[in-house]
N, C-alpha and C positions, 0 to 999 in steps of 0.2 A: 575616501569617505569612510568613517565610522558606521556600522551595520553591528547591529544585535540582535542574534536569533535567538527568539524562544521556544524550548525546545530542541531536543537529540535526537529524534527518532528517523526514519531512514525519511522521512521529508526536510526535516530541520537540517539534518546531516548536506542530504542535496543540494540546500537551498544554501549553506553555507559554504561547498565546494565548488558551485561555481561563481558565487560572489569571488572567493577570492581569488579566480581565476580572473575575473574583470577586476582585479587590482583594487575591492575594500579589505580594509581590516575589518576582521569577524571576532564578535565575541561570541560564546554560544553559552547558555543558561539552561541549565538542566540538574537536577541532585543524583536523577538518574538517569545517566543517556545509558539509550539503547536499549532502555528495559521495559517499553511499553509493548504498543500494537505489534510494533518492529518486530521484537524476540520472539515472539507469536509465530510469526506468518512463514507461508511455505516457502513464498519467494516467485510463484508460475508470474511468467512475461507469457501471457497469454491472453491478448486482444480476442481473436475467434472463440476461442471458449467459455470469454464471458460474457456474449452475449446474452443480453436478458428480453424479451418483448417490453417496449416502451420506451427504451432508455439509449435509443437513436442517438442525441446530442452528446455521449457520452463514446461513442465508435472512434470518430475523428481523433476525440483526446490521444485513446487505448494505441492506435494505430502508428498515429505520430512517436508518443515514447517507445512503444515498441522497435522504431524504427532507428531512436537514440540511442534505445541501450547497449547493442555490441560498442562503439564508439564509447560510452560513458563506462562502462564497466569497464574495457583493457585500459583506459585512462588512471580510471583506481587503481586497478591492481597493480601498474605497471611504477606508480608514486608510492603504493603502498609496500609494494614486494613482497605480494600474498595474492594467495590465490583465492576464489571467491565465489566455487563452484559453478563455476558457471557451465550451462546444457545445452545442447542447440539442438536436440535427436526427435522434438516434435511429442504431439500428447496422444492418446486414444480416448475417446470419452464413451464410454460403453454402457450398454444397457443390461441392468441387470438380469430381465425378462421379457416376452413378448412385449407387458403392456408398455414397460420403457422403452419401448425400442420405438413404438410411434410417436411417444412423447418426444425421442431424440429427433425423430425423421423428423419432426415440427419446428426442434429448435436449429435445425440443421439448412431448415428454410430460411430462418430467419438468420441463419449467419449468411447463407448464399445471397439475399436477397441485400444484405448489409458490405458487398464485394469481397467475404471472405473466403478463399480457398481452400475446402475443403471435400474429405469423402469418405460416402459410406459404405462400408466394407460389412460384409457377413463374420458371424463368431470364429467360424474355423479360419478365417484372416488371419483376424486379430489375436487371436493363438501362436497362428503361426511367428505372427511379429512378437508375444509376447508368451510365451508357455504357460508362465504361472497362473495366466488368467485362469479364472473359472470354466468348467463348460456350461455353464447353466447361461452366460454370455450371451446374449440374443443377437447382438451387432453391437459396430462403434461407427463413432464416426474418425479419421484420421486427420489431423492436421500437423501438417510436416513444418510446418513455418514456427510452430513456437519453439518459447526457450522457457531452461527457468535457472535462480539464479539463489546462494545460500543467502538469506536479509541478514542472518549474524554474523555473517562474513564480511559481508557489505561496512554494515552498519561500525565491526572494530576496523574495517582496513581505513574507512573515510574517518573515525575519530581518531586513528594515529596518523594522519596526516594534518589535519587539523589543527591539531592539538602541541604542532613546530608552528616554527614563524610567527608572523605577524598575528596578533588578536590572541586570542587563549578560551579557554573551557573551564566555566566556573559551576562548579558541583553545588547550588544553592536553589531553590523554586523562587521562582518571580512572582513576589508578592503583589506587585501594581505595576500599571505605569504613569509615566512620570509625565505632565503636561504642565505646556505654557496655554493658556488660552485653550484654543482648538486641537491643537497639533502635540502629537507625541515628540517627545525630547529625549525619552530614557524611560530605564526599567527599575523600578526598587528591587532589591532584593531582602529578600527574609529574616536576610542579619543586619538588615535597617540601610544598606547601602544604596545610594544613588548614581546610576551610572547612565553618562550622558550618552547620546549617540545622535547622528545624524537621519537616522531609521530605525525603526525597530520593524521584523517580521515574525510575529506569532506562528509558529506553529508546533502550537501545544496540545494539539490533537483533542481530545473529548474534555482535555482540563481547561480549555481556552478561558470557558465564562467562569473560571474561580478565581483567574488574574482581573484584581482590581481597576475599574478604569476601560479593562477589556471590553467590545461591544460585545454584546449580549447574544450571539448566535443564535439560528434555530439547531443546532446540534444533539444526536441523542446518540448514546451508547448502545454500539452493538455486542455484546460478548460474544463471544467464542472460545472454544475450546480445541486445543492442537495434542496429537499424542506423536512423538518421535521413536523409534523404535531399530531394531538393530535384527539383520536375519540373521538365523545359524551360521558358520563359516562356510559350511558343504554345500547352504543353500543360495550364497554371494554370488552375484546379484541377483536378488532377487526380482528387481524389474530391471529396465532400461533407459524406460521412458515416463515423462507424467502419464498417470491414470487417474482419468476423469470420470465419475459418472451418475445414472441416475439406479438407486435402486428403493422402490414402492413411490418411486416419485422422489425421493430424498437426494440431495447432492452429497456427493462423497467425493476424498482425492486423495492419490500418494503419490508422492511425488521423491524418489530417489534423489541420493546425493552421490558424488564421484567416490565418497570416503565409504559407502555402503551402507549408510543412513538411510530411513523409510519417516516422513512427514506422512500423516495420516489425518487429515479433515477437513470438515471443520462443522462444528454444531452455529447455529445462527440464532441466537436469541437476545432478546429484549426483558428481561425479568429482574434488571440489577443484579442477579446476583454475581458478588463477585467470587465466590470460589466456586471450585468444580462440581458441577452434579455427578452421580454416580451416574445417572441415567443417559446421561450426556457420551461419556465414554464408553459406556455397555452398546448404545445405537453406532457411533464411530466404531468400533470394534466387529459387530456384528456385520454393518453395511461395507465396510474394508474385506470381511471375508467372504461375503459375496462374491466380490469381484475378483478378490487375490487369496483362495482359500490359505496360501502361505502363510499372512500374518499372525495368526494364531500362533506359530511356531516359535516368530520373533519375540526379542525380548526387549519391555518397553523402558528406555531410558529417561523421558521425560514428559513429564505432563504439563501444558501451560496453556492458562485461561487470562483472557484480555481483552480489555477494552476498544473496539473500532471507532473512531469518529463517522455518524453518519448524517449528511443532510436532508431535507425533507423528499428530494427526488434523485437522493443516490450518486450525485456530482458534486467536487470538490469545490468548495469556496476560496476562491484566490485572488484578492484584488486591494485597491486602496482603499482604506479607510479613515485617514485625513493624511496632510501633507508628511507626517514621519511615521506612518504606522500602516503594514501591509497586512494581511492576514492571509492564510494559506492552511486550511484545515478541511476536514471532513469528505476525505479521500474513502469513508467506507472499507470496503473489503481490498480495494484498489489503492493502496499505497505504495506496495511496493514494484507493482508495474507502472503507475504514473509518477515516480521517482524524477526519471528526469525531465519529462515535461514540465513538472510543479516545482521543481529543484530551480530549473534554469528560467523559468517565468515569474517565480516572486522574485529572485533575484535580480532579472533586468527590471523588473516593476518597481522597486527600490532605488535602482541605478537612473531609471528613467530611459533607457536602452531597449526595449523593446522593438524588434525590427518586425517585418512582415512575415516570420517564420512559423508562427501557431497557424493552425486550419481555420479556414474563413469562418467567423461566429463564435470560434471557443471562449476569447474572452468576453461575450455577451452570456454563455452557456456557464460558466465559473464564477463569474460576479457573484460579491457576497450581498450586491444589492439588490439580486432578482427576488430574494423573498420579504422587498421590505416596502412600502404601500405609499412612501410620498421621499422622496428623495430632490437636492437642490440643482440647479441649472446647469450642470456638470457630471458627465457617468463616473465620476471618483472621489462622490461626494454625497454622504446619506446624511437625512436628520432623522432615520425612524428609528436608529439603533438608544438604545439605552444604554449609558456608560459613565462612569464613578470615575473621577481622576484623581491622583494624588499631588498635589500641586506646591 
């Protein structure tokens, strides 16, 4: 089967590795792979810690990939022959003062309460597990079960595998798609081309609704703002482990790499703008040294602000949208931990191969047609979407 993904970023990337493991040829369409949300992010495989109050139907997912990716990543690296920083040493999410510390003990309910395994430890703990921390430290909470993992690692090891064999990587933006009738047939691209396929899967992340023909999402852009950073040599390593936390209420993160790298954030705004605020990185900076007075020391190698894809209640949309057209977008803050659950779910949803492996209700909880108000006799069939075809 012919499969054309729209889109490179560590969803598209996914959803194309394990197509070709179920034996399609892949094309993949992108001018920039790997340079959106992806290049961004920190990379935390951490279900527990992102729990939020409300967003119940969204644990199952978290849990499941979490549960895929040792298996999915040694897969990578092991075709890629590269490594891909991968962590397994657990996160602290600490408080940066009394008043955070109740806040944490609340959200700390709400992971217990969601069957996650976790515990809270006093400052001088969490010291001892991690020196640099601050003493101004109130408490953390410990959770020994996550990982985290490099996305740009990820992200070049699965487009040099890719990018052999069967299907190829075509560096052009998808202007439309291509329709008989109802059904997608193919993708134009930008330099006027038609390229037929037997499926198409979108996943263009926040640029979905500027592909012509595309349905019309409720998708809104989240920015964010990432600072990367490098400790002194004498001061190597300076952490261990992810460090999560809350400081005046604000979430903060850094999250170490094996090479001695420091990921440090992340701002969460809604404002369009697309380049960096000054103010944006003075708060990360300040809230980082709260917790790791260290930072200040280190020296910042990279600054990069991006686009999230986010849905109106914070869960991915992933499903059919007529007989040759999937969609698979608006993963939010959560791309690079629901990797492979969305990886290898649009792809049997394409194939038609979905077995009884997702958690009972997820594809009712992911449908891209729970935000749509009259839909036809069939759950993989909407008429409320609004869409332009090129024919």
């Amino acid at each position: 089967m012919r499969v054309i993904v729209v889109g490179a970023g560590i969803i598209g990337l996914s959803t194309a590795w394990y197509l070709r493991r179920l034996g399609a040829e892949v094309t993949i369409i992108d001018p920039f792979p790997a340079l959106g949300a992806s290049h961004a992010a920190a990379g935390m495989i951490a279900p527990a810690a992102e729990v939020v109050w409300g967003q119940t139907p969204l644990y199952p997912l978290m849990q499941a990939s979490a549960q895929m990716y040792p298996e999915f990543a040694a897969e990578v690296a092991s075709a890629a022959e590269a490594g891909l920083g991968f962590s397994d040493v657990g996160t602290l999410v600490c408080a940066g003062d009394r008043a955070d510390l109740q806040a944490l003990r609340e959200l700390r309910e709400a992971q217990s309460q969601s069957g996650f395994d976790t515990e809270l430890i006093t400052g001088s703990a969490a010291r001892a597990v991690e020196p640099s921390l601050s003493p101004a430290v109130a408490g953390a909470v410990h959770i020994s079960g996550d990982r985290s993992i490099d996305p740009r690692r990820v992200c070049a090891a699965l487009l040099s595998v890719l990018s052999t064999g069967s299907g190829s990587l075509i560096r052009q933006r998808a202007a439309g798609l291509v329709r008989v009738g109802e059904a997608t047939v193919g993708v134009e691209i930008n330099d006027g081309r038609r390229l037929e396929a037997d499926q198409v899967i979108l996943c263009a992340g926040s640029t979905n609704n500027t592909i012509h023909g595309a349905p019309q999402l409720p998708l809104r852009e989240v920015w964010g703002d990432v600072l990367r950073l490098r400790a002194p040599a004498e001061a190597t390593p300076l952490l261990t482990r992810t460090i999560r936390g809350l400081v005046n209420g604000r979430s903060v993160y850094l999250v170490p790499r094996p090479d001695g790298e420091i990921v440090l954030g992340a701002s969460s705004r809604e404002d369009g703008r697309s380049g960096t605020p000054g103010g944006a990185i003075h708060r990360l900076l300040a809230d980082g040294q709260r917790l790791v007075p260290g930072v200040l020391d280190a020296e910042i190698t990279d600054i990069t602000t991006r686009a999230r894809p986010g849905s109106p209640d914070d869960l991915p949309m992933i499903g059919r949208i007529d007989s040759g057209c999937i969609v698979s977008t608006g993963y939010f803050r959560h791309g690079i931990l629901l990797a492979p659950f969305g990886g290898r779910l649009g792809a049997e949803l394409a194939l038609g191969t979905v077995s009884d492996w997702p958690p009972d209700g997820s594809l009712e909880s992911v449908s891209p047609h729970r935000f749509t108000t009259e839909t036809t006799a069939g759950p993989n069939h909407a008429t409320a979407y609004s869409t332009r075809s090129i024919s």
